[in-house]
C-alpha positions in Angstrom: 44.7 33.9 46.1 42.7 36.6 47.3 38.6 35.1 47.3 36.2 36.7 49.1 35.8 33.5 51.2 39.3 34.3 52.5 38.7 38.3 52.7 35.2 38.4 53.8 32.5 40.6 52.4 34.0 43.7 53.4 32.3 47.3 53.8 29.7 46.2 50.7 27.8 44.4 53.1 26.5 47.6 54.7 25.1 48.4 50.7 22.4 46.2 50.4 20.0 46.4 53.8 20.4 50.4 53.0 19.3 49.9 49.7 16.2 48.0 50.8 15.6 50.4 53.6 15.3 53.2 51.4 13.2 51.4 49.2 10.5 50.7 52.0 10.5 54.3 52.9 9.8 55.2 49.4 7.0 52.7 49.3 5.8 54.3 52.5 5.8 57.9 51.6 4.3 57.7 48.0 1.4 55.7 49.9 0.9 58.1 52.3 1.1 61.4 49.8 -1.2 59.9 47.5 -4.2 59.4 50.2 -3.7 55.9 51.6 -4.9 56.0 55.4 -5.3 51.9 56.3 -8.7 51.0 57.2 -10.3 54.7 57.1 -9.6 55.6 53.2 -8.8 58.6 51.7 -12.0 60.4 52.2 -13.0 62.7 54.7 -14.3 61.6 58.1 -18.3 60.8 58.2 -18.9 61.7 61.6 -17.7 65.3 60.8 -20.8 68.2 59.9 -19.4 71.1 58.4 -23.0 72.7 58.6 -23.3 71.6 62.6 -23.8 74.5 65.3 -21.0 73.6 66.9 -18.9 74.1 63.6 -20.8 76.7 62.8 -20.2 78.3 66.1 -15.7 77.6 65.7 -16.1 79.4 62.2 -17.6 82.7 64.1 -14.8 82.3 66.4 -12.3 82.0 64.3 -13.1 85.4 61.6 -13.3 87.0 64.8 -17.4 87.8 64.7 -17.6 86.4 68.3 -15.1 86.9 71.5 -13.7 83.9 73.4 -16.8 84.6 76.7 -19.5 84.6 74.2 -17.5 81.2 72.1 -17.4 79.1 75.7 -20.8 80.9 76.4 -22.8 79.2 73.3 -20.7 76.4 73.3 -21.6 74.9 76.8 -25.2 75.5 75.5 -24.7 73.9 72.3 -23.1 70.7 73.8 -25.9 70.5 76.6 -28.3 70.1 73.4 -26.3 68.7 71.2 -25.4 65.9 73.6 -21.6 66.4 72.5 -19.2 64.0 75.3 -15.6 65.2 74.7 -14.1 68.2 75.8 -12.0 70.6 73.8 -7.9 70.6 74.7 -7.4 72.9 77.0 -10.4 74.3 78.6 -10.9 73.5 82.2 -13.7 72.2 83.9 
């Protein structure tokens, strides 16, 4: 008599948490491609201007109508009046 109290479970056992674990990841990727973000909601952030001087000023940089001198140049003025706090990475004090 060959019960699976006598034989044990065997490899099957491994089936089910792996089932389960790929169906939490599913979960977690369509929530995460279709805009859930927590707390903060799918919309874009308020605190960001797209029409500020400073963003203004990163566009000009970026086509390439400004150099880097005169970019850090107006940007330390900017953030004197502006009142911005943080730093950008990589720029030295």
């Amino acid at each position: 008599m060959n019960t699976l109290a006598h034989a044990g479970p065997g490899p099957w056992v491994l089936f089910f948490p792996l089932v389960w674990a790929a169906v939490i990841l599913t979960v977690i990727t369509v929530l995460r491609r279709t805009g859930w973000r927590g707390r903060r909601g799918p919309g874009p952030r308020p605190d960001f201007d797209e029409q500020s001087p400073i963003a203004l000023l990163g566009h000009r940089f970026a086509a390439g109508e400004i150099n880097e001198d005169e970019y850090w140049r107006r940007l330390t003025v900017l953030e004197e009046q502006f009142g911005r706090t943080t730093r950008p990475k990589g720029r030295a004090s």
